[in-house]
C-alpha positions as CSV (number, residue, x, y, z in Angstrom):
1,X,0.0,0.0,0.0
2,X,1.4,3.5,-1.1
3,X,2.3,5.8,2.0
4,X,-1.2,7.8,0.1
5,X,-4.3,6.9,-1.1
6,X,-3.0,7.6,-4.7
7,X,-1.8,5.1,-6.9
8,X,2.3,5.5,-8.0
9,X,1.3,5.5,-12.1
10,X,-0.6,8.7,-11.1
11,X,1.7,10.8,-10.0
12,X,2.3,13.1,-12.9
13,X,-1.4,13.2,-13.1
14,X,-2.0,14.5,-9.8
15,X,-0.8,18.2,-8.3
16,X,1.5,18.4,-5.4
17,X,-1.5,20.2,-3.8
18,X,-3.0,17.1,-3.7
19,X,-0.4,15.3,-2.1
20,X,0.0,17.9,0.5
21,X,-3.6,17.6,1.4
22,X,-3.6,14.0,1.6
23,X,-0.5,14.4,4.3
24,X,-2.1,17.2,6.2
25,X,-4.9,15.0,6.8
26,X,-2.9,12.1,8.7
27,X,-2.9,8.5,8.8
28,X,-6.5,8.5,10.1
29,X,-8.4,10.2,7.7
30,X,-11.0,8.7,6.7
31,X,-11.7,6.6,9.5
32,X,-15.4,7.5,10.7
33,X,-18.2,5.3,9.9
34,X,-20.4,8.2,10.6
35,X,-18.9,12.1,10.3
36,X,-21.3,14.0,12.3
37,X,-20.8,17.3,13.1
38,X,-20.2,20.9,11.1
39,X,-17.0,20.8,8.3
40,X,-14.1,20.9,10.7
41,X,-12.0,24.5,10.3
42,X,-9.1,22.8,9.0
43,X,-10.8,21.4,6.3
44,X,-12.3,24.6,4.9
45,X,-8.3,25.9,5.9
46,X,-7.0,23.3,3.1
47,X,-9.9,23.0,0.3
48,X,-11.2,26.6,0.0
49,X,-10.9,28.1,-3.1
50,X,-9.5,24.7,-4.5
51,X,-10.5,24.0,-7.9
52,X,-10.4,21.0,-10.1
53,X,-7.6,22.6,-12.3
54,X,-5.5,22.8,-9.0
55,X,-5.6,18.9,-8.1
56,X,-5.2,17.9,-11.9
57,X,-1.5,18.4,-13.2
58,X,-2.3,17.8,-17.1
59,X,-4.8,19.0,-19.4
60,X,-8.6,17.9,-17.9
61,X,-10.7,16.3,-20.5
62,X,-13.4,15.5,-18.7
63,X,-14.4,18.2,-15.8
64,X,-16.8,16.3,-14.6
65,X,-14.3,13.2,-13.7
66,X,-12.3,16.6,-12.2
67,X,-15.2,17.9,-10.3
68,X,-15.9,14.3,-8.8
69,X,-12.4,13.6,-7.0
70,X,-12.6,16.9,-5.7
71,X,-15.9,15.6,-4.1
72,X,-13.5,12.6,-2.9
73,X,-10.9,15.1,-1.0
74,X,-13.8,17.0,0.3
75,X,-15.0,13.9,1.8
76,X,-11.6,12.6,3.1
77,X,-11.3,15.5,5.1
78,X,-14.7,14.8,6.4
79,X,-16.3,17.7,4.7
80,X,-19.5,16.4,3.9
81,X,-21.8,19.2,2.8
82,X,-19.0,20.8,0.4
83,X,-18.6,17.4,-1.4
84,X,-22.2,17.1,-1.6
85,X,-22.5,20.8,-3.3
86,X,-19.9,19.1,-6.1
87,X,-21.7,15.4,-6.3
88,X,-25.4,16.2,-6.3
89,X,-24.8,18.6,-9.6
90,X,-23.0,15.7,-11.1
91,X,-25.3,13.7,-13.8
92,X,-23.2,10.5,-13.8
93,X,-22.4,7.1,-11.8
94,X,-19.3,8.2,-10.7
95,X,-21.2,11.6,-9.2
96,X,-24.0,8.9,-7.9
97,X,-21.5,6.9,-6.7
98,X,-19.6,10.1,-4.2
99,X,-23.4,11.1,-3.9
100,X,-24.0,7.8,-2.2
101,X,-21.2,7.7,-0.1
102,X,-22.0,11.4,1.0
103,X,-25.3,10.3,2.2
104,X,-24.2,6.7,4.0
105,X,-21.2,8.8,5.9
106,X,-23.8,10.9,7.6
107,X,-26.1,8.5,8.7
108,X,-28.8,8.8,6.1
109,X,-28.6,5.0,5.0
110,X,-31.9,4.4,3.2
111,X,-30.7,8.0,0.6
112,X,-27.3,5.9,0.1
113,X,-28.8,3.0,-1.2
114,X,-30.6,5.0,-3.8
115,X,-27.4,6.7,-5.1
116,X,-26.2,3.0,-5.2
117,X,-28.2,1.5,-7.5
118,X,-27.7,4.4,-9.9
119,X,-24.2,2.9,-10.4
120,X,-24.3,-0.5,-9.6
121,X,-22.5,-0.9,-12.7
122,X,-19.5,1.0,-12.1
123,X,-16.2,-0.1,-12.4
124,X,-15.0,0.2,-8.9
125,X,-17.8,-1.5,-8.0
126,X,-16.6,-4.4,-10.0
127,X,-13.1,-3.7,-8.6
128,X,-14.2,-3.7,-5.0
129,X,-15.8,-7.3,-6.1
130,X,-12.2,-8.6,-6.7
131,X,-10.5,-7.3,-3.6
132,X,-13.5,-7.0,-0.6
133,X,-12.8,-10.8,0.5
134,X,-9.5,-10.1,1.2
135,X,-9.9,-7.1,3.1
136,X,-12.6,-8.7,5.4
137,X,-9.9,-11.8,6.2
138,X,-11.4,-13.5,8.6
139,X,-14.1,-11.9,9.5
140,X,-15.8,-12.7,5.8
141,X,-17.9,-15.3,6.7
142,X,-19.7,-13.1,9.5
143,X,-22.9,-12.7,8.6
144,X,-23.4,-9.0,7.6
145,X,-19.3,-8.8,6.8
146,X,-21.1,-11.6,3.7
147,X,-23.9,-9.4,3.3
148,X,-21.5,-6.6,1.9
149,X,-19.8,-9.3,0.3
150,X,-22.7,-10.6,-1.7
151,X,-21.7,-11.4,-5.1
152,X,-17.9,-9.9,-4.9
153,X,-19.0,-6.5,-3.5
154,X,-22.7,-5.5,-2.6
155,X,-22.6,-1.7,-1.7
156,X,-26.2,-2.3,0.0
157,X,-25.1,-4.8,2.1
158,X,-21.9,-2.6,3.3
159,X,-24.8,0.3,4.0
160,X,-26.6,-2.3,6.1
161,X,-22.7,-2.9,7.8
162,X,-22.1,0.7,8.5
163,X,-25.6,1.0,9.8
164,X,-25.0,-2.4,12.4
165,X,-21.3,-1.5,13.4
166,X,-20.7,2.2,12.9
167,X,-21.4,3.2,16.9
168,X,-19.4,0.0,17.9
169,X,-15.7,0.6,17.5
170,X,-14.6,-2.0,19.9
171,X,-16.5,-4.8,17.1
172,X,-14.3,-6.2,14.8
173,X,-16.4,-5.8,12.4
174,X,-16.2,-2.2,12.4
175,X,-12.3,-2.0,11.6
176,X,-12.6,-4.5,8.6
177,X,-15.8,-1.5,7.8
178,X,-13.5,1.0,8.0
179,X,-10.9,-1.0,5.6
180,X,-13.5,-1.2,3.0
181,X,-14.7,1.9,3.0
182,X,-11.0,3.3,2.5
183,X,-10.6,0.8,-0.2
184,X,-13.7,2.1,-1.6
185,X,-12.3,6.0,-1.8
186,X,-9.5,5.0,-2.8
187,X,-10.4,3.3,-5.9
188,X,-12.9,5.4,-6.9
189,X,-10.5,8.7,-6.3
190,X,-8.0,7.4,-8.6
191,X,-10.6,6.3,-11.0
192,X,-11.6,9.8,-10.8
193,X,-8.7,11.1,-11.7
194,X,-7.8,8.8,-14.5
195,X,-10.7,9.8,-16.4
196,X,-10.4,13.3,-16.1
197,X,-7.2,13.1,-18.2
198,X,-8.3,10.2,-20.2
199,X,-5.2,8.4,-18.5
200,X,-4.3,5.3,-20.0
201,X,-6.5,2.3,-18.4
202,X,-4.1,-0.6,-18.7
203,X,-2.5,-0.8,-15.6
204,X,-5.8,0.1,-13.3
205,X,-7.2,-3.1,-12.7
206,X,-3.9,-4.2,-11.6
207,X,-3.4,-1.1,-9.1
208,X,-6.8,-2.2,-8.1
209,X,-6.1,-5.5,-7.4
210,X,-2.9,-4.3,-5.3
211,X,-4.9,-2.6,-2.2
212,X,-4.6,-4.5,0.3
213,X,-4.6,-3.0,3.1
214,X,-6.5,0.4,2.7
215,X,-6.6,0.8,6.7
216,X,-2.9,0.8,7.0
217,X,-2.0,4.6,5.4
């Protein structure tokens, strides 16, 4: 796993920027089942006024794609109403997909599920399908850990996870939630960014199948 949630073959893709504000947020970013609260100062400190032309180091071809991973940093700094200003005004599965995970990281589990299903066909939901067995270890035959594992990777069933483990940190099940759903950011960040430069696509599945251990950095 890369000291950030970026893959290596991106990193002419991505600003330094970027990579700054995935250090300044630490080693546990991310790591809330549930983010309630207001945006915390330091994340309005490192993201406003950031634009998608500041996180994307080559020419964007797709803003949208650009627009959508800035939704993703928004939301790894636990800024959930900024990301949501960005994801709702995206008409696309990737901007279901952040609007989804928006709406499951503040509680409001039954809205998550009906982002989901408008992009159950997404590609890092197939890749989360490859690589969400190995993140649960042994803890994938629990009942709702299999849930979320239904068919490779059921994004319904993890909503049902969050909703069963999120106020229990001291549940095992709650870490190996907190795994997937960096796994899940991850993945879909990077896809993110790929697309808005039209990046070439033949090493991503293999990147994909390289997270291993989301929780670790």
């Amino acid at each position: 796993m890369p000291d950030l949630p970026v893959s290596p073959a991106l990193d002419a893709v991505v600003s330094p920027l970027v990579l700054s504000l995935l250090r300044q947020a630490g080693p546990n970013a991310y790591g809330k089942l549930i983010v309630a609260g207001p945006t915390p100062p330091s994340a309005h400190q490192a993201l406003a006024g950031v634009t998608p032309e500041r996180i994307i180091s080559l020419p964007i071809k797709n803003l949208d794609d650009a627009q959508a991973a800035l939704a993703g940093l928004w939301l790894w700094h636990d800024a959930l109403a900024e990301s949501h200003g960005i994801s709702q005004d995206l008409v696309s599965p990737t901007g279901s997909f952040w609007h989804a995970i928006m709406h499951r990281l503040e509680g409001d589990f039954s809205n998550a599920k009906y982002w989901y299903r408008r992009c159950e066909s997404h590609h890092v939901i197939k890749m989360m399908g490859a690589i969400a067995s190995s993140l649960a270890v042994e803890l994938a035959s629990d009942r709702a850990v299999a849930h979320a594992l239904g068919e490779g990777w059921n994004p319904l069933g993890f909503v049902d996870l969050v909703q069963a483990v999120h106020n229990k940190p001291s549940d095992p099940r709650h870490e190996v939630a907190v795994r997937l759903q960096r796994a899940e950011w991850i993945g879909l960040f990077n896809y993110c960014v790929r697309e808005a430069v039209q990046a070439d696509h033949d090493g991503l599945d293999s990147w994909d199948l390289r997270v291993s251990n989301p929780a670790a950095g």
